[in-house]
C-alpha positions as CSV (number, residue, x, y, z in Angstrom):
1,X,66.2,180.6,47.9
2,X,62.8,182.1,46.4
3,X,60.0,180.3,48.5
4,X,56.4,179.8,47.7
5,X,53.9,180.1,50.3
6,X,50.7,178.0,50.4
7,X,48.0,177.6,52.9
8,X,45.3,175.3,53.8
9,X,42.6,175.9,56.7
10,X,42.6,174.1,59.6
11,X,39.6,171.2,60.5
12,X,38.6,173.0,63.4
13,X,38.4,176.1,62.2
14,X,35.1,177.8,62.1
15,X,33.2,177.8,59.0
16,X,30.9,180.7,59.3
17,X,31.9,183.6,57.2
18,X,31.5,186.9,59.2
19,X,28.4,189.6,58.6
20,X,30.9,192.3,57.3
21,X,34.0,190.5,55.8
22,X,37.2,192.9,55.3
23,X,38.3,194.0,52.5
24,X,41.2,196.3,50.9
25,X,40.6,199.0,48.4
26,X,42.5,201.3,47.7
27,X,45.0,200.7,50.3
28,X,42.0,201.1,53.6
29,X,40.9,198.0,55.5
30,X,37.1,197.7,55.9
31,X,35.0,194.8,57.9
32,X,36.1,192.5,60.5
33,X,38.9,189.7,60.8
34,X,37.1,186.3,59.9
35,X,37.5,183.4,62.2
36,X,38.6,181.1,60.1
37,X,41.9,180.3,61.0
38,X,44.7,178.6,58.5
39,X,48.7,177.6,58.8
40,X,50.9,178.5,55.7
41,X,53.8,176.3,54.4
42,X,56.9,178.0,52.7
43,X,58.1,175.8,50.5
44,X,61.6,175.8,49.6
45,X,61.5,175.9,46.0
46,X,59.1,175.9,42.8
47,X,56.9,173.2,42.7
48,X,55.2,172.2,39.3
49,X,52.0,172.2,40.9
50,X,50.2,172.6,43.9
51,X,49.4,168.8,43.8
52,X,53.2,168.1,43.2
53,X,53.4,169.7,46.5
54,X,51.1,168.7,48.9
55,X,52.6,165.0,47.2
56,X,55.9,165.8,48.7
57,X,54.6,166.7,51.7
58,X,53.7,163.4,52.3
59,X,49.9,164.0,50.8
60,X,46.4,166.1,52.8
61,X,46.6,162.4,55.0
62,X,50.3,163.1,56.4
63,X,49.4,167.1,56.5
64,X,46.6,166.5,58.4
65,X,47.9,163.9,61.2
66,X,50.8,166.6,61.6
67,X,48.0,169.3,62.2
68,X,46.2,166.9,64.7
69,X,49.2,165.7,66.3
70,X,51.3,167.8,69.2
71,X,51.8,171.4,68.1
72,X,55.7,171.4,67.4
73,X,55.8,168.4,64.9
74,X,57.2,169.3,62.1
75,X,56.6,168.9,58.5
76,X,58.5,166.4,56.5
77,X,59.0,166.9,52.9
78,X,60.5,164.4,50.1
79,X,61.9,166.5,47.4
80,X,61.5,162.6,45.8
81,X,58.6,161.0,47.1
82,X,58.6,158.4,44.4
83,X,62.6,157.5,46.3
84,X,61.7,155.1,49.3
85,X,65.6,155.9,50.0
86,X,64.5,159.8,49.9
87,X,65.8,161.7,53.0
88,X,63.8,164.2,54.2
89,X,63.9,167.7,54.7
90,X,61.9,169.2,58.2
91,X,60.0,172.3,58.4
92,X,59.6,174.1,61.9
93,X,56.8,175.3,62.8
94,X,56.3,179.0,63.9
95,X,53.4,181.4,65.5
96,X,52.3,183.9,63.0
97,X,50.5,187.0,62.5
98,X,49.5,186.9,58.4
99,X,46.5,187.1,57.2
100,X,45.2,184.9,53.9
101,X,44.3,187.1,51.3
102,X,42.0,186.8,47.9
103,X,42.8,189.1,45.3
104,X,40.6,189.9,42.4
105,X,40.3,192.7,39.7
106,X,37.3,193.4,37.8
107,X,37.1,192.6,34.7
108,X,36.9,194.8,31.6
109,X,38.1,198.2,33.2
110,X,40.8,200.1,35.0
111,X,39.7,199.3,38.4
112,X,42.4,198.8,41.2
113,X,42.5,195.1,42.6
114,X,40.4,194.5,45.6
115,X,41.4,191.9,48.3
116,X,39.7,190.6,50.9
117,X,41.1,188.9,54.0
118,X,39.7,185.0,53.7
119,X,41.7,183.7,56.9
120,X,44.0,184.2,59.6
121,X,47.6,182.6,59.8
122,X,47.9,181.6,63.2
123,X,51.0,178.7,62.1
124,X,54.1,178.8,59.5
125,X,56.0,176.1,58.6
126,X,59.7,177.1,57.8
127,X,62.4,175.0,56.1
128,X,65.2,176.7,57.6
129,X,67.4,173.3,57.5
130,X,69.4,171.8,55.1
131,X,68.5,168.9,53.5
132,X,70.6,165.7,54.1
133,X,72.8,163.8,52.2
134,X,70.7,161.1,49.6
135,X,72.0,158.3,47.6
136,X,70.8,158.0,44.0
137,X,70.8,154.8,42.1
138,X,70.7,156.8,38.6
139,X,69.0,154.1,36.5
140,X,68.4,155.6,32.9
141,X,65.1,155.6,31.6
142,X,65.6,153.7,28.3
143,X,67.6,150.3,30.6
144,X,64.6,151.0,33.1
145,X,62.1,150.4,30.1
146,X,64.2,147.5,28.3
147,X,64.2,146.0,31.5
148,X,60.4,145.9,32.0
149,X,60.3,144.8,28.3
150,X,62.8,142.0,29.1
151,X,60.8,141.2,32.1
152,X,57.5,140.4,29.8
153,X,57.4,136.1,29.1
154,X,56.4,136.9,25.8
155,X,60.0,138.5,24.9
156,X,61.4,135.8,27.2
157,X,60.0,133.2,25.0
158,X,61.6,135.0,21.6
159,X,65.1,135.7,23.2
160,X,65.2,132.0,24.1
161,X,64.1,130.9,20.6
162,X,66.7,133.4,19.1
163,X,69.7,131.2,21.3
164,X,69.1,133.5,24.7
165,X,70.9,136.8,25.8
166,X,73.6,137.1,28.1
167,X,72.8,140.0,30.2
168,X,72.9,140.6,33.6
169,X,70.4,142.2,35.8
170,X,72.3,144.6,37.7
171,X,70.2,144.1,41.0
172,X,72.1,145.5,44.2
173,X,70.8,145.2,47.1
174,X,70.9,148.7,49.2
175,X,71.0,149.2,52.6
176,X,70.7,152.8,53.0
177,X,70.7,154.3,56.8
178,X,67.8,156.3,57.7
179,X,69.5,159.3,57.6
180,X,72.9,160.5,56.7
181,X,73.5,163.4,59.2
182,X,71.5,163.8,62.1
183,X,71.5,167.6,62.5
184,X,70.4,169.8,59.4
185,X,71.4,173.1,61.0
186,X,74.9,173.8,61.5
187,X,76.3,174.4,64.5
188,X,79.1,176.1,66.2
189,X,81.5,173.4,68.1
190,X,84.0,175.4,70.3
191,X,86.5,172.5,70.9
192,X,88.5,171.8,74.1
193,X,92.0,173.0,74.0
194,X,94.7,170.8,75.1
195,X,95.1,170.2,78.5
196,X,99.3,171.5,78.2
197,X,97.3,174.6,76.2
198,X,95.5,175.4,79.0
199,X,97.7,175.0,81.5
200,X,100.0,177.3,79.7
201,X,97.5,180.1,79.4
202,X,96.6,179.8,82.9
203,X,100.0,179.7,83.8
204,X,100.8,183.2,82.0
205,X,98.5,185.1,84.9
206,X,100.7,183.7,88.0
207,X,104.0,184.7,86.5
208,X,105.6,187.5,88.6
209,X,108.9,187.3,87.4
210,X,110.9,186.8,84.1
211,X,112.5,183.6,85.4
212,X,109.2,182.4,86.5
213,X,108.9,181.7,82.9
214,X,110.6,178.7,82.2
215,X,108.6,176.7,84.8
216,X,107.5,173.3,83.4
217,X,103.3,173.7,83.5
218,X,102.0,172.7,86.7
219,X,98.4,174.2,86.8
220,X,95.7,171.5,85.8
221,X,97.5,169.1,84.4
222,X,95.7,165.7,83.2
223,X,95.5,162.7,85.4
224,X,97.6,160.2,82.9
225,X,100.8,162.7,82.6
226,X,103.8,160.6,82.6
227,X,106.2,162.4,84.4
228,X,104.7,165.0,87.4
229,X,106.8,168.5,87.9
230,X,110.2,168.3,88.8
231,X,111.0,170.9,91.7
232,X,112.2,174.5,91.1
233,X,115.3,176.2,92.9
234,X,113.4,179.1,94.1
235,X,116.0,179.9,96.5
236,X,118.5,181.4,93.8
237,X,116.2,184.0,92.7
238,X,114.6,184.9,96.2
239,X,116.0,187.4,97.9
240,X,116.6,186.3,101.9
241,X,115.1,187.6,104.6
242,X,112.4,189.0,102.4
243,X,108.9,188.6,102.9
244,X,108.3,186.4,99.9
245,X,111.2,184.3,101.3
246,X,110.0,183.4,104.2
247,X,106.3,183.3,102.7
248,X,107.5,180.6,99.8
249,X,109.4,178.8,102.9
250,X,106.0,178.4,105.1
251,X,104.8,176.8,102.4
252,X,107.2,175.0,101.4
253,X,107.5,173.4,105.2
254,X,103.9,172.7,105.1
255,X,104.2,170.7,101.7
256,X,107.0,168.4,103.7
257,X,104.4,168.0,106.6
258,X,101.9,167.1,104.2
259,X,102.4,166.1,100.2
260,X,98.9,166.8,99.6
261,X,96.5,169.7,100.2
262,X,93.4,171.3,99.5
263,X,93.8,174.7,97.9
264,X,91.3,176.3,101.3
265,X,93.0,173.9,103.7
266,X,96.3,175.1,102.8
267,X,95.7,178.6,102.9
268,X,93.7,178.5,106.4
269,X,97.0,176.5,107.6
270,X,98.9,179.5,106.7
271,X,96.5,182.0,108.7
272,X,97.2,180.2,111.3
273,X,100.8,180.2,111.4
274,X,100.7,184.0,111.0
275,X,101.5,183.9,107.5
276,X,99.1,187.0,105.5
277,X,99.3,186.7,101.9
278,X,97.1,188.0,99.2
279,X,95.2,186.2,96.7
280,X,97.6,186.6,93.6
281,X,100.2,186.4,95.9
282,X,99.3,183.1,96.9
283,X,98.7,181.7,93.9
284,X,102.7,182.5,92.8
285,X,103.5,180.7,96.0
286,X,101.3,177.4,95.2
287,X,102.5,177.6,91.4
288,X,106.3,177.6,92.6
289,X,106.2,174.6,95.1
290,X,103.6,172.2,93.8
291,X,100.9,171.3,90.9
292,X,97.7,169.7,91.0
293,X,95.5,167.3,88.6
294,X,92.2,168.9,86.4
295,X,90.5,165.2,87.2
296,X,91.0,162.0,89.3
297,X,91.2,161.0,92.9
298,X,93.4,163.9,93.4
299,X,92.2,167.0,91.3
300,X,92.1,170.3,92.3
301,X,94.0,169.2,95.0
302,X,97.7,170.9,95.3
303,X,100.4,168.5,95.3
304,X,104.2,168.5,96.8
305,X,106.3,168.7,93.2
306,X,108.6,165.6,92.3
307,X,105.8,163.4,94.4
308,X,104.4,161.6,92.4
309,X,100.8,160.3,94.3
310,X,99.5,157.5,91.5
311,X,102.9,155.4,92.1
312,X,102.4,155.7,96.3
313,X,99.8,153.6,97.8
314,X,100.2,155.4,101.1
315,X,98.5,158.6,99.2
316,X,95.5,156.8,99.3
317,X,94.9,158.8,102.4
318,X,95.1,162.1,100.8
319,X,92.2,161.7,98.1
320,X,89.2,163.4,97.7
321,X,85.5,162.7,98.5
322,X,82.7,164.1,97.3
323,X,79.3,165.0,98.7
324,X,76.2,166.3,96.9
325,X,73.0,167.6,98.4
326,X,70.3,165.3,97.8
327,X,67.2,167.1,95.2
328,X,64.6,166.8,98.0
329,X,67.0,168.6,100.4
330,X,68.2,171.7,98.0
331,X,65.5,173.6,98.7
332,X,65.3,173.6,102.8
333,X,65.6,176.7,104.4
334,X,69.1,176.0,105.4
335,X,72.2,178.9,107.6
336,X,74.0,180.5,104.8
337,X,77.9,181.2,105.8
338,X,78.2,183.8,103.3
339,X,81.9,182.7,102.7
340,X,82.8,183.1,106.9
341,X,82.6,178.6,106.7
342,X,86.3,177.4,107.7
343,X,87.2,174.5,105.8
344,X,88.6,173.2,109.3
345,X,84.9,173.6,110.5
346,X,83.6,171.4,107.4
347,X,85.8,168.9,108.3
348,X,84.4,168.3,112.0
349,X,81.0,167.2,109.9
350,X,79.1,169.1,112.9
351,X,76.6,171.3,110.3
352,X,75.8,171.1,106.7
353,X,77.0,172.5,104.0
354,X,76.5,176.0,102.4
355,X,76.7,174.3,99.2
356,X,74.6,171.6,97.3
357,X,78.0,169.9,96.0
358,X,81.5,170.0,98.2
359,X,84.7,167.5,98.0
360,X,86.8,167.5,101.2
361,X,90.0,165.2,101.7
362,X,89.6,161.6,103.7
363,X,93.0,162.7,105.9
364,X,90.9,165.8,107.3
365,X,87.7,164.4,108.4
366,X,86.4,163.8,111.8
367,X,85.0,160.5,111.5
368,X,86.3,157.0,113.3
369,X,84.6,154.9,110.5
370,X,86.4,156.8,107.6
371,X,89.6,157.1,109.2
372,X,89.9,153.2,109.9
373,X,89.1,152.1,106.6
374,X,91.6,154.5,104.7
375,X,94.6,153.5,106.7
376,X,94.2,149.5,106.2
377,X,96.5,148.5,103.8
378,X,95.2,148.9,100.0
379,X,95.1,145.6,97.4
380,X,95.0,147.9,94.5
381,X,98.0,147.5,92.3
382,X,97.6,150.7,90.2
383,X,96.0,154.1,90.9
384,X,93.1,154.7,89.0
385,X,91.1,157.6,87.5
386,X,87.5,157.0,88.7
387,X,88.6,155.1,92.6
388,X,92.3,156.1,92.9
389,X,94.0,153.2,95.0
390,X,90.4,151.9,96.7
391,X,88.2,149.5,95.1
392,X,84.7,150.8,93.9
393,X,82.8,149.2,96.9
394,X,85.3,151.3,99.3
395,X,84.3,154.6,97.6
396,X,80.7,153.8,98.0
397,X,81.1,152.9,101.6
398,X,82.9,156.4,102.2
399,X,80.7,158.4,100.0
400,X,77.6,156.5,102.0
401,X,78.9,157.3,105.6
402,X,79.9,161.2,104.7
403,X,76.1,161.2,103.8
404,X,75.1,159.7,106.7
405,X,76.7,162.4,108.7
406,X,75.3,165.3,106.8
407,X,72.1,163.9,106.7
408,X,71.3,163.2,110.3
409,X,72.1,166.7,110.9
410,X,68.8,167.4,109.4
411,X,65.8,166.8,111.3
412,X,63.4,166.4,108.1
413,X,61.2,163.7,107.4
414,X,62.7,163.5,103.8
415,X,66.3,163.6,105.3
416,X,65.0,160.8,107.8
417,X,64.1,158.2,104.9
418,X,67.3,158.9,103.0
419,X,69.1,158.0,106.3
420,X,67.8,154.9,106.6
421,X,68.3,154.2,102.7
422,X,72.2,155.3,103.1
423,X,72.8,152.9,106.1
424,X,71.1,150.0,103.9
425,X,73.1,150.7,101.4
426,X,76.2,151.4,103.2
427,X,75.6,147.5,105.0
428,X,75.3,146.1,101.4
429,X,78.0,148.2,100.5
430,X,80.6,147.0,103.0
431,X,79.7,143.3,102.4
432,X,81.3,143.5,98.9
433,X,83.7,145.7,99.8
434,X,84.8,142.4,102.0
435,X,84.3,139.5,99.0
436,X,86.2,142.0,96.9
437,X,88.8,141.9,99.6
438,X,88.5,138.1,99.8
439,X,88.8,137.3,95.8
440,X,91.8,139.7,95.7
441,X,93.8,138.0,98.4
442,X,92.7,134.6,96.9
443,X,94.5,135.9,93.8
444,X,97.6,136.8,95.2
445,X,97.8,134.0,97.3
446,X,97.5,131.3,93.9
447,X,100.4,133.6,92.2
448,X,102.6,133.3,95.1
449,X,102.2,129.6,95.1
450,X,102.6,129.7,90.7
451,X,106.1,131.8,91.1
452,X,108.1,129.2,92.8
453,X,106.9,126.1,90.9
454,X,108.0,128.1,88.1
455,X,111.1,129.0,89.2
456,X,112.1,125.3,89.5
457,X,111.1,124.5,86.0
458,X,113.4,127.1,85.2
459,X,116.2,125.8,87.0
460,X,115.5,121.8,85.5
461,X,115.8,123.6,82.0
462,X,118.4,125.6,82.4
463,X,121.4,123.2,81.7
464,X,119.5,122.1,78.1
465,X,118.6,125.2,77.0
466,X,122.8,126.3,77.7
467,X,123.2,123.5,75.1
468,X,120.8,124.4,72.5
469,X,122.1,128.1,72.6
470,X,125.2,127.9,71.1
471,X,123.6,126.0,67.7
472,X,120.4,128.4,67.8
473,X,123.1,131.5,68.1
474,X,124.1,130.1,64.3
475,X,120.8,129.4,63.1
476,X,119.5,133.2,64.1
477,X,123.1,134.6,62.3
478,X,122.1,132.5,58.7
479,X,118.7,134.2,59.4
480,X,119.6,137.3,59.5
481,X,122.0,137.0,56.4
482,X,119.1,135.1,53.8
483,X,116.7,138.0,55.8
484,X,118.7,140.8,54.7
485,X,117.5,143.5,57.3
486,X,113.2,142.6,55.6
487,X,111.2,142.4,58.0
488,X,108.1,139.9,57.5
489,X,104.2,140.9,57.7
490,X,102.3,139.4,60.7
491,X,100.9,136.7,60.8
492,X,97.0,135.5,60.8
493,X,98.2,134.1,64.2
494,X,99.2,137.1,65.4
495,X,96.5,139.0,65.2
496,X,94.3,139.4,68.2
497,X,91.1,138.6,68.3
498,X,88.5,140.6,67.3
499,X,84.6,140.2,68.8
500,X,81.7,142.4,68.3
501,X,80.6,143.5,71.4
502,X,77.0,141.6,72.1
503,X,74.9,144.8,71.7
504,X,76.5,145.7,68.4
505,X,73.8,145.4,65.7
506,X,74.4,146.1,62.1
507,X,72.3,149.0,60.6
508,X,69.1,150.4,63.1
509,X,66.5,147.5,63.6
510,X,68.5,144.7,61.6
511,X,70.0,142.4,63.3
512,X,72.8,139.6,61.9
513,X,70.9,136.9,61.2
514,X,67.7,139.1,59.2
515,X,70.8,139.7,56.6
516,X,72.1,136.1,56.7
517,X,68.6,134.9,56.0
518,X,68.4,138.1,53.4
519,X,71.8,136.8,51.8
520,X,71.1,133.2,51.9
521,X,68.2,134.3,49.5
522,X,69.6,135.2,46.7
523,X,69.7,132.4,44.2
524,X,73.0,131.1,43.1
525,X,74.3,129.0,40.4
526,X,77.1,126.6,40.4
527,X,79.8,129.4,39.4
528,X,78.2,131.0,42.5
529,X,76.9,133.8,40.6
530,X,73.2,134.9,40.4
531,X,70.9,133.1,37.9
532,X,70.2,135.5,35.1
533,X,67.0,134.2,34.2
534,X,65.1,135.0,37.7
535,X,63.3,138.2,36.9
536,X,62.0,140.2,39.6
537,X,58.8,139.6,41.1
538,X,57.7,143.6,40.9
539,X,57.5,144.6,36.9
540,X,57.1,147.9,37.8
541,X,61.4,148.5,39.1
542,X,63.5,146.5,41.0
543,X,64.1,147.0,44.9
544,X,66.3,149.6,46.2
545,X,66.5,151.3,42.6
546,X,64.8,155.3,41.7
547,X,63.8,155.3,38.4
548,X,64.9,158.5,36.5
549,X,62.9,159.2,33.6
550,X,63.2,161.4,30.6
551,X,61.3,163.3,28.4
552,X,61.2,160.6,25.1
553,X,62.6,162.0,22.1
554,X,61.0,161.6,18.8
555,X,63.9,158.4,17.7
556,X,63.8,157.2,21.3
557,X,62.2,153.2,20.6
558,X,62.2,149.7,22.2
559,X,65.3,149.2,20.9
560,X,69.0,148.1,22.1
561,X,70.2,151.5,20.9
């Protein structure tokens, strides 16, 4: 859109004009670059008037506190200023190089134009943005003025002598939001594919073989899946006594040993039992005997297929811990490993990590404390996403003493005070770790002692209920004879409840009972419909309302036409 730019000099710039000011003629620059220093505002559009607008701009008061302000406010600009309910459009501001020029041709000859630099443009403001969304009341300008006429006593007093006029006001009341959309640039969103999606695709760089193909995705798979992998028959399209036989065997053994493993773990296991594989090769191993989770207590781990950990409470042991370097310690000189760290070594929690964030597996660390609490029998009854089958004080009492191991393996001073702040927290930690015990055992116990009082209830009723069957057997039949097969709407009773939650508020900076009191405040009479003899205490318009005016015509009166 064509833009118009205007300019306006800053307060602070200087006001002395330069001995020799420059000048253009005739296409050569002459002088010296003035001091004065101005910013330049493109407006989006053609304004009637430079007064018009600096008045959308908010006025020289609002352009000026902008100017004063921190250098990247921006510029707001009310294509309506008249609209309270006028959303704004923002202009960014920008360095710039211009210069403010002054053109003039002499009169009465054939002179070229002469221009002479007045100020330097050290600030733009752009309106790169769109504007947002508005909501016009369009109120025509003839109802606006026969309203305000209406509104006088004196034609108050003649309608009523005339026998009164039924007419109602038309007042609304408008709660518009602030603003509409809260970006006015658009941007590029590059959605998420599906989890199955990306599985797939990752899926399509392990295949080796055609028959490969028609493997169920196992690769990231998303923690709430109902059903896990159900086991392939490798063996019918191995070859025996091959090398990727007895490979896919190794690692098969090891997934019977263990129904759990980390992807490093596994593959040092397999060093170790003389087993040399390549990366890709691998990776088709791992994607033919197990899966693994993209979150939860288990992700990124690889998992035995057919088991299923979130329905065993014995895989509790298997989960994963994480451990990240505190700020103050990311930027001690500490021994890089350059890759040569054994995930074995890690394990032993005898150094610290090469890495400011690691997750190891509770079954393979070398601590007493970690090891007793992960074998005592869990009270969780489900596996979860965030804790898996501990509660949350657990996992804070695990995370807390694998931090207390890294960090007393640092002799700073800032290592030292997080120390004592992790065994602090790790004492608070296990004391609700043990109430959370307590309240869940207290719970258990009152349902064991519920079921068998229960049960005898059942037993008294059982002989009555045999009776009432038989004629409650007919009653159902005649229903479902007059019903026809209809099923009947629910009920108000069967509806749950629905409650706000308490930090819900209606509209930004309103709260319920500000629109009660607003609502209650609207006069009403005993129809319950607004009194259409209160006028509005403003002559001018009524509230929430952007008059719209018109250029009169010549037969435009005060009349009802």
């Amino acid at each position: 859109a064509p833009k118009m730019v205007s300019s306006v000099p800053t307060p602070t710039a200087a006001a002395a004009a330069p001995e020799s000011p420059s000048t253009i003629t005739d296409g050569a620059v002459s002088g010296t670059l003035p001091r004065t220093e101005a910013f330049a505002v493109h407006y989006p559009g053609y304004p009637s008037s430079p007064a018009r607008a600096t008045h959308t701009l908010g006025g020289l008061p609002a352009i000026a506190k902008v100017r004063s302000s921190d250098p990247g406010s921006r510029l707001e600009l009310r294509f309506r200023p008249e609209d309270p309910d006028c959303h704004p459009t923002f202009g960014e501001p920008r360095a710039s190089t211009g210069l403010l020029l002054r053109l003039s041709r002499p009169k009465g000859g054939s002179a070229p134009p002469r221009a002479e630099v007045v100020a330097r443009v050290r600030t733009a403001y752009h309106f790169d943005g769109m504007a947002d969304f508005q909501h016009v009341v369009p109120v025509h300008a003839a109802q606006v003025r026969k309203r305000k006429r209406l509104d006088c006593p004196s034609v108050k007093d003649d309608l009523d002598k005339a026998g009164g006029l039924d007419m109602d006001d038309g007042d609304v009341m408008m709660l518009v939001p602030p603003l509409f959309a809260i970006k006015d640039n658009p941007t590029n969103i590059a959605l998420l594919p599906s989890t199955n999606a990306l599985s797939k695709s990752m899926q399509r760089g392990v295949v080796r073989h055609r028959w490969e193909m028609d493997i169920e995705p196992t690769l990231a798979l998303p923690f709430n899946i109902q059903a896990v992998p159900k086991k392939v028959n490798w063996e019918d399209h191995i070859p025996r006594n091959s090398s990727e036989w007895d490979s896919q065997m190794a690692v098969c053994k090891l997934f019977d040993e263990r129904p759990v493993w980390p992807r490093q773990s596994l593959y040092e296991r397999l060093l170790d039992d003389g087993v040399h594989v390549s990366t890709s090769q691998f990776k088709s191993l791992l994607f033919k005997a197990g899966y693994y989770f993209s979150t939860g207590p288990f992700g990124k781990f690889w998992i035995k297929k057919e088991y299923d950990p979130r329905k065993d409470p014995e895989s509790r042991i298997y989960q994963r811990i994480d451990f990240r370097m505190p700020p103050e310690l990311r930027n001690l000189q500490t021994k890089r490993h350059d890759g040569s760290e054994k995930w074995s070594e890690m394990c032993k929690l005898e150094r610290m990590p090469s890495k400011s964030f690691i997750f190891l597996q509770l079954f393979e660390l070398k601590d007493d404390f970690i090891q007793a609490e992960i074998r005592k029998p869990s009270h969780q009854s489900t596996c979860s996403h965030s804790t898996g089958w501990f509660s949350k004080p657990m996992i804070k009492s695990l995370r807390l003493q694998l931090c207390i191991r890294f960090l007393s393996l640092c002799p700073n001073e800032d290592a030292k005070t997080l120390l004592r702040s992790s065994h602090q927290l790790l004492e608070r930690s296990k004391k609700q770790e043990a109430i959370c015990r307590s309240e869940q055992l207290k719970e258990r116990k009152d349902v064991d002692e519920e079921a068998p009082a229960e049960h005898v209830g059942s037993e008294d009723q059982m002989d009555t209920n045999n009776s009432d069957s038989e004629d409650a057997d007919d009653e159902e039949e005649e229903d479902k004879e007059e019903s026809d097969g209809y099923d009947s709407p629910a009920m108000a009773e069967d509806v749950p409840d629905f409650a706000l939650h308490e930090s819900y508020t209606l509209g930004e900076g309103f709260s319920t009972g500000y629109l009660e009191e607003v609502l209650r405040s609207f006069p009403l009479n005993e129809d319950g419909q607004n009194k259409s003899g209160d006028a509005l205490n403003n002559g001018e318009a009524s509230d929430g309302e952007f008059e719209i005016f018109e250029q009169p015509s010549d037969d435009e009166e005060y009349s009802d036409g």
